[in-house]
N, C-alpha and C positions, 0 to 999 in steps of 0.2 A: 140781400146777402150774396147771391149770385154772381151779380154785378163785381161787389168788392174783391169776392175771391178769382175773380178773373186781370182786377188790375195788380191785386198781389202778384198772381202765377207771371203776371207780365213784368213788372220789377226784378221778379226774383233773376228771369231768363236776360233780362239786359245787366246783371249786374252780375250773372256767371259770363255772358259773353263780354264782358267788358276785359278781366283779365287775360283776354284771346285775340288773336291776330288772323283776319280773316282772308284767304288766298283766293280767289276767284280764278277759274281757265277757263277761255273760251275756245270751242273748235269747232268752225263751222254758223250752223244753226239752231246747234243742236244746242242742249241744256247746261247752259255751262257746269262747271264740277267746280265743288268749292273746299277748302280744308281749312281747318282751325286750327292755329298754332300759339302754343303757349307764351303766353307773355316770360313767360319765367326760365322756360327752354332758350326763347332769343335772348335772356341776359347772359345763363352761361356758353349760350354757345361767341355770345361777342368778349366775353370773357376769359374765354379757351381762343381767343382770335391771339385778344393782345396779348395772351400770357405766348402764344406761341412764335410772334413775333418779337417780342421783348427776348426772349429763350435764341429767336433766331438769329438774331442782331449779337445776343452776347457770342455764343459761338462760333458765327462768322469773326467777331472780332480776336478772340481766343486763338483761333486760326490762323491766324495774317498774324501775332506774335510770336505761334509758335513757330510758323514758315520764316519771319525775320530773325528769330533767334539761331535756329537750325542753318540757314544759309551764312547768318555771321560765322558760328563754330562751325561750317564747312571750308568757310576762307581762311577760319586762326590755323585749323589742321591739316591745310594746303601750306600755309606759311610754313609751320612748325617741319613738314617736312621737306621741304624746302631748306630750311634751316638744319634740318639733320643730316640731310646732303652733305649740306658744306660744311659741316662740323668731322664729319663724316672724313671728307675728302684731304681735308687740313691735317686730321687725326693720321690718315695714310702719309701723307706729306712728313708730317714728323717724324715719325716709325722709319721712312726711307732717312732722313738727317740722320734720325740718330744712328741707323746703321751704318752711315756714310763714315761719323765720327767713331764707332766704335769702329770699323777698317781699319782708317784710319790713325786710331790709339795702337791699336793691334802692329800697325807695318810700323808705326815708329818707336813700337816695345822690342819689335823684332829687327830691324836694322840700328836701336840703340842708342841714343843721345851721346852729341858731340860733345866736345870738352865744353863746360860754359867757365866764361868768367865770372869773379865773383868780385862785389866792390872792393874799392879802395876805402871808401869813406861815405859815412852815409850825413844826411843832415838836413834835420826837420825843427819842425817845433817842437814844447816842452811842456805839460806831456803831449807823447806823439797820439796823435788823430789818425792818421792810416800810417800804414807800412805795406813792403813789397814784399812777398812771398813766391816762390820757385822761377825764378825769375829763369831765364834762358834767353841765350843768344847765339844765332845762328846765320854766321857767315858762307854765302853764294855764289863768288866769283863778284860783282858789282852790287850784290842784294845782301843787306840784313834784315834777319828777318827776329824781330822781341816780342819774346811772350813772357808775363807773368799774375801772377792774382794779386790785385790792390785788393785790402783788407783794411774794413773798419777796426779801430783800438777802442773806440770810445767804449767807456766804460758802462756809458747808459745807454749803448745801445742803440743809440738816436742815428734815424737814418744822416749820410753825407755827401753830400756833392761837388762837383766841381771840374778842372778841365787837365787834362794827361798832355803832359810834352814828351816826344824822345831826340834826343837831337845826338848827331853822331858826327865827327871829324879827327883829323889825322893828328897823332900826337904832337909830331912837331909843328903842327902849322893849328895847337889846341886853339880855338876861341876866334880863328879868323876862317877856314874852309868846314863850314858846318851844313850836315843836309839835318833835316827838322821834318820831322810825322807830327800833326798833319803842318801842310805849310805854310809857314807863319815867316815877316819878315824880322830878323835878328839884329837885336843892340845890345852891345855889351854883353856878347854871349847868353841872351836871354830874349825869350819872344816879346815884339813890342808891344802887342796884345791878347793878354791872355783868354779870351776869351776866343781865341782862334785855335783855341786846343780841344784835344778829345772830350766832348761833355760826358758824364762817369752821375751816377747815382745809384748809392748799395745802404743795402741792413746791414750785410756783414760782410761779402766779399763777390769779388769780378773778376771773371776774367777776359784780358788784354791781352791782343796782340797787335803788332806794328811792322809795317817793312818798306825800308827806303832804300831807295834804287838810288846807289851812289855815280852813277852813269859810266865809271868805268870799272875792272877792276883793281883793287889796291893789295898790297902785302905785306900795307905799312900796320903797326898798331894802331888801334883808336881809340876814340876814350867817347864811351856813352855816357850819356847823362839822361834820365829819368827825371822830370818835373812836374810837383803835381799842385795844383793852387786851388783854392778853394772858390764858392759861389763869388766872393769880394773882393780875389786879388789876389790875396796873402800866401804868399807859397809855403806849402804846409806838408812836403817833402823834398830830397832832393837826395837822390840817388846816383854814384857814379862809379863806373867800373873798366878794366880796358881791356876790349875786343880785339 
């Protein structure tokens, strides 16, 4: 009976130390030291390994998108102000124009508009498509200088386009000494291509000016004409008055 209860006690002890991981240190000569380590400890501590490298890898990645995203919207809010600069600058640019034009309006309220002519005859198509509104002309010594507001008619409003003639000459020499804004060559008192005119596209109205330098001066009357033709040709104004 002896016997048996001693191969038990010996079963029992290899099959507690089987669950265990045995560490042996040598130093010397001396007796080495040994320690027993849990089987069940080395799974979770290899378990806490990979969780903390799988943990580590995510957050390094986390990281490098946060830093790519943050460096992109560093670049967009460098552009944008950039961009607010020259918005900026443009914005002052205009504010100076416009105060130039309100002077401007100002010194020719205050020294007052010359006499203008106003037509003799006017003659478009039917119904009219644009008409010429405050039209003014204003004679220089050798310079006339035309302003007025071409003005959409249409009744639906529909934007229009097309190309502006002025052309000006001496009454008695009408239809053969003609100067032409912009310059265009003349037949039969008309540009031979219209599309060598002022291109013009409005909702509802524009304003024009023109000035040709007749190269000397005259004291003779003149007779303007205002030409206005559409995107295909069709002259779809025609205006004339004597300067």
């Amino acid at each position: 009976m002896g016997h048996v209860r001693k191969k038990i006690q010996k079963l029992r002890g290899r099959s507690k130390s089987k669950g265990r991981l045995t560490i042996m240190i040598f130093k010397g000569l001396d007796k080495p030291r040994t320690f027993e380590i849990s089987s069940r400890l080395i799974s979770w501590a290899s378990l806490f390994f990979i969780f903390y490298i799988v943990a580590t890898i995510f957050l390094t990645n986390k990281y490098l998108d946060s830093y790519r995203v943050n460096k992109m919207q560093v670049r967009k809010i460098a552009e944008l102000r950039i961009e607010l600069i020259k918005t900026t600058k443009s914005l002052e640019r205009a504010k100076q124009h416009i105060a130039l034009l309100d002077g401007y309006i100002r010194e020719e309220k205050e020294q007052g508009p010359e006499p203008m002519s106003t037509a003799d005859y006017t003659e478009s198509s039917s119904p009219k498509i644009v008409d010429i509104n405050e039209l003014k002309v204003k004679r220089d010594g050798s310079t006339i200088e035309v302003t007025f507001k071409i003005v959409n008619k249409q009744l639906n409003e529909e934007p229009i386009g097309g190309y502006i003639f002025v052309l000006a000459s001496p009454k008695d020499l009408y239809r053969s000494g003609v100067w032409v804004y912009p310059s265009s060559p003349i037949k039969e008192g008309l540009p031979v291509n219209y599309t060598n005119g002022y291109r013009f596209f409005i909702q509802n109205f524009m304003p024009f000016s023109a000035k040709l330098g007749l190269g000397k001066s005259l004291d003779k009357q003149l007779i303007l004409e205002i030409l206005i033709y559409d995107r295909d040709g069709k002259l779809i104004l025609k205006k004339v008055a004597k300067v």
